[in-house]
C-alpha positions as CSV (number, residue, x, y, z in Angstrom):
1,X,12.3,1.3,-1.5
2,X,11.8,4.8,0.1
3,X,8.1,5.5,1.3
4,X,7.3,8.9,3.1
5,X,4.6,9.1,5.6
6,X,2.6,12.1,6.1
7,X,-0.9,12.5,7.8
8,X,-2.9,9.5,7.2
9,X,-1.1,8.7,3.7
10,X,2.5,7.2,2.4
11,X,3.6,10.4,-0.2
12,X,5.1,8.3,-3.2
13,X,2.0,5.9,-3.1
14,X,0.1,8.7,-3.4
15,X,2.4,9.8,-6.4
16,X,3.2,12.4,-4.4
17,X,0.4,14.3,-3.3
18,X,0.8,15.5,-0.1
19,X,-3.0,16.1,1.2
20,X,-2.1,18.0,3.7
21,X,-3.9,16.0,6.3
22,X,-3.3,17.5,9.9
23,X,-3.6,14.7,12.5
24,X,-3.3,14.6,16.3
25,X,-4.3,11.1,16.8
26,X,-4.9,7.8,14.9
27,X,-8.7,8.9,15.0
28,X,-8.1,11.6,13.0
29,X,-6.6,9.3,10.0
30,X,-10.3,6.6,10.3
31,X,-12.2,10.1,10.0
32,X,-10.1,11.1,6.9
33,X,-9.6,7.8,5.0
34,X,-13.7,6.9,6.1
35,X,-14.6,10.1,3.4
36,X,-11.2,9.8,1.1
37,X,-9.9,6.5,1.4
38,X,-11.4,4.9,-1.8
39,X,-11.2,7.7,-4.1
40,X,-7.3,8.1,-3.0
41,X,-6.8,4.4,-3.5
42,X,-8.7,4.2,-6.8
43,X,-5.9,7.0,-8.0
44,X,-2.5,5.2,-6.1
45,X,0.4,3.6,-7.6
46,X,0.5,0.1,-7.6
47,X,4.3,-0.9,-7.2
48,X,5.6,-4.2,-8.9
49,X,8.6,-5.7,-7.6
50,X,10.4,-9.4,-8.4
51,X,10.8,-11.6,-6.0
52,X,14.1,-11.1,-4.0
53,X,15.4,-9.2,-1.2
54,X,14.5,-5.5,-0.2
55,X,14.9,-3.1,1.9
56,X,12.0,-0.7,2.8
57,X,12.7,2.4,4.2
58,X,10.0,4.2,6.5
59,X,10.2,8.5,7.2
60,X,7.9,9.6,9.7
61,X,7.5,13.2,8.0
62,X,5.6,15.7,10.5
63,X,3.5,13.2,11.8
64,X,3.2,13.7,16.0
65,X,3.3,10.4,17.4
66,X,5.0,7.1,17.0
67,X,4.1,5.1,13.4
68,X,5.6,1.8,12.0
69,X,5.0,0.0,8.7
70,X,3.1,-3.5,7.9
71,X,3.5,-5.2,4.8
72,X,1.6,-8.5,4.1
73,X,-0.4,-11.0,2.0
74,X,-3.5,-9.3,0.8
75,X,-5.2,-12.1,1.3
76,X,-5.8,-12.9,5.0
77,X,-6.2,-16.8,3.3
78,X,-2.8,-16.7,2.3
79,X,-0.9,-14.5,5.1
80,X,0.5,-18.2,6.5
81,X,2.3,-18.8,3.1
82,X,4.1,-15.6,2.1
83,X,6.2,-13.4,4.4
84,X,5.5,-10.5,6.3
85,X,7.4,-7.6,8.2
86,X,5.7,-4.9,10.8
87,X,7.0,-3.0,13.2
88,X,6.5,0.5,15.1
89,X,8.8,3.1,17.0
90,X,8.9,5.2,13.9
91,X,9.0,8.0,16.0
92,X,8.4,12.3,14.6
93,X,11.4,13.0,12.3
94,X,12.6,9.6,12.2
95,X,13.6,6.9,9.6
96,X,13.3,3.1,9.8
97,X,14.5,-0.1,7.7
98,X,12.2,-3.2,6.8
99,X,13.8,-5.7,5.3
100,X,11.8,-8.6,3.7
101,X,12.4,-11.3,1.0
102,X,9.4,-11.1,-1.1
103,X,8.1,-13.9,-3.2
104,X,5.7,-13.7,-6.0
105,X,2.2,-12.9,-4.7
106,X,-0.3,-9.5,-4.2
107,X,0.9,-7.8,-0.7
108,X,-0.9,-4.9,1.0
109,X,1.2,-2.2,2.8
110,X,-0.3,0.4,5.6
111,X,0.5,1.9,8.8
112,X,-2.0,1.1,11.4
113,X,-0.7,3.6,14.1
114,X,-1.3,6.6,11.7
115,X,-4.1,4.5,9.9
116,X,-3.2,4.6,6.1
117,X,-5.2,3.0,3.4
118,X,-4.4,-0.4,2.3
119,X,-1.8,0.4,-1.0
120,X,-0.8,-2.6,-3.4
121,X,2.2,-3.8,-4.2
122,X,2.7,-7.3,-6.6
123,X,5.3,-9.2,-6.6
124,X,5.9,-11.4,-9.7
């Protein structure tokens, strides 16, 4: 799975609208997704997967500082029972893997250093 980030926003979740967000800093992104967030999420793709092994690969596309990736449970009940992967140093210009073996379950994915909405991905 490829996944582009821009300013405040991953491009294919977004079915690939590109915003256009300009952002200096993490505060930029609360601002931005604090008046857009819901009414971009109510419009983003949901991805469905089966279980198994994947590979998620991470662009940092024009964004100025360092971002990383952070796919988990949705449910903070349930984060101890299904797996997880995070990481940063997804540095301007740069591309990073994330591998994971999902099992069935509903998993959130964001990027909390160039704060992204919370996108959905199922597993089943």
């Amino acid at each position: 799975m490829a996944f582009t980030q821009t300013g405040c926003q991953f491009l294919e979740s977004e079915n690939n609208v590109d915003h256009g967000f300009r952002t200096t800093k993490a505060q930029d992104c609360e601002a931005i997704n604090a008046r857009t967030g819901r009414q971009r999420l109510s419009k983003a793709k949901v991805i469905s997967l089966k279980p198994g092994k994947y590979v998620f690969r991470i662009a940092n596309r024009d964004v100025p500082y360092e971002l990383g990736f952070w796919l988990r449970s949705a449910s903070a009940l349930k984060r101890a029972f299904l797996p997880s992967v995070s990481g940063g140093g997804l540095l301007p210009g740069k591309v990073q893997d994330y591998a994971i073996t999902l099992t069935p379950g509903e998993y959130v994915y964001s990027c909390p250093l160039n704060p992204t909405p919370d996108y959905v991905l199922m597993v089943h």
